[in-house]
C-alpha positions as CSV (number, residue, x, y, z in Angstrom):
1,X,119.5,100.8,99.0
2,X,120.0,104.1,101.1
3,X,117.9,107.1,101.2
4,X,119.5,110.3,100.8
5,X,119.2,111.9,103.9
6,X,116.6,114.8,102.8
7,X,114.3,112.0,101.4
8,X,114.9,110.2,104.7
9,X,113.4,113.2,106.7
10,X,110.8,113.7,104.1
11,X,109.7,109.7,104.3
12,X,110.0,110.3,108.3
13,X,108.0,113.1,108.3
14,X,105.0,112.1,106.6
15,X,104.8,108.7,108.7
16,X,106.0,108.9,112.1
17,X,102.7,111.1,112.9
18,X,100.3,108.0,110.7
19,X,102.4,105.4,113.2
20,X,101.8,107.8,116.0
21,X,98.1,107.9,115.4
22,X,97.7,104.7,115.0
23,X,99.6,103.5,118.5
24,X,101.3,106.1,120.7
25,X,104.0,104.0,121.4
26,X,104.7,103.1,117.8
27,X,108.3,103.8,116.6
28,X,109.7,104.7,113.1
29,X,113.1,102.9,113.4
30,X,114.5,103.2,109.5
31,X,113.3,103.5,105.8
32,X,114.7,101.6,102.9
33,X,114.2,101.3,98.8
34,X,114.9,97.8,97.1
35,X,117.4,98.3,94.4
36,X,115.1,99.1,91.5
37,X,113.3,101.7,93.3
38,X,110.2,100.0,92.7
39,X,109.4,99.2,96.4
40,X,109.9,101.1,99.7
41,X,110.4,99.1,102.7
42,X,109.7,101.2,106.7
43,X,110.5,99.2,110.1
44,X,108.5,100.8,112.6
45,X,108.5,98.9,116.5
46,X,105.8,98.8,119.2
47,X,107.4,97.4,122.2
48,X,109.8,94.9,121.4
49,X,108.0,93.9,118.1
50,X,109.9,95.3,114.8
51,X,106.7,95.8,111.9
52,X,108.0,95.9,108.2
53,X,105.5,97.6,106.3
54,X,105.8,97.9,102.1
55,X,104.8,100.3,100.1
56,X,105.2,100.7,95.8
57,X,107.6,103.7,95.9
58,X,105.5,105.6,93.2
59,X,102.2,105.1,95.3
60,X,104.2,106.3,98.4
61,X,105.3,109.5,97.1
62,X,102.1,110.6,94.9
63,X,99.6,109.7,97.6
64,X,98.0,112.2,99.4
65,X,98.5,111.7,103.5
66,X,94.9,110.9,103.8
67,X,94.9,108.0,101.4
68,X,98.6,106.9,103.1
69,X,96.9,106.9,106.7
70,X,94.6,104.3,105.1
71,X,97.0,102.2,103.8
72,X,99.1,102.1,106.8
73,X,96.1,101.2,109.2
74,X,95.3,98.7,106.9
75,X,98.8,97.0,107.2
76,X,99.0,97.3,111.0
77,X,95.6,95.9,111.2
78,X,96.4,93.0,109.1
79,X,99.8,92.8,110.6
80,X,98.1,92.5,114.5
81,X,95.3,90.4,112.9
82,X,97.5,87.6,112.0
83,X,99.5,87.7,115.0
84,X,96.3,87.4,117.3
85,X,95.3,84.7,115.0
86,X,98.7,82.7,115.7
């Protein structure tokens, strides 16, 4: 399911500067929301590696930045993690 394009921009604005702290190079490529709205999918890139990350919409939109930094890191971490391990 789309994003209207206002909560687009708002989704983009709060994340591509968590990606960019994270990894310079990191890219915000698009943002989508399953069909019951329960679940918010973003596809972010480093290179040429496309990284889904998932997020409960509700928790996206009520958590403070701070608290969203966290959980991002923690999904890039575990995402690189496992691919080191592989």
């Amino acid at each position: 399911m789309q994003l209207s394009s206002e909560r687009l921009d708002r989704v983009r604005g709060r994340l591509v500067p968590i990606l960019k702290k994270f990894n310079s190079e990191m890219q915000f490529i698009t943002v989508f929301v399953d069909s019951t709205r329960e679940f918010l999918g973003v596809v972010a890139q480093i290179e040429d590696r496309p990284i889904l990350l998932k997020f409960g919409w509700i928790d996206f939109i009520s958590r403070p930045d701070d608290d969203l930094q966290i959980e991002v890191f923690a999904q890039l971490e575990r995402k690189f993690a496992t691919e080191k391990a592989q």
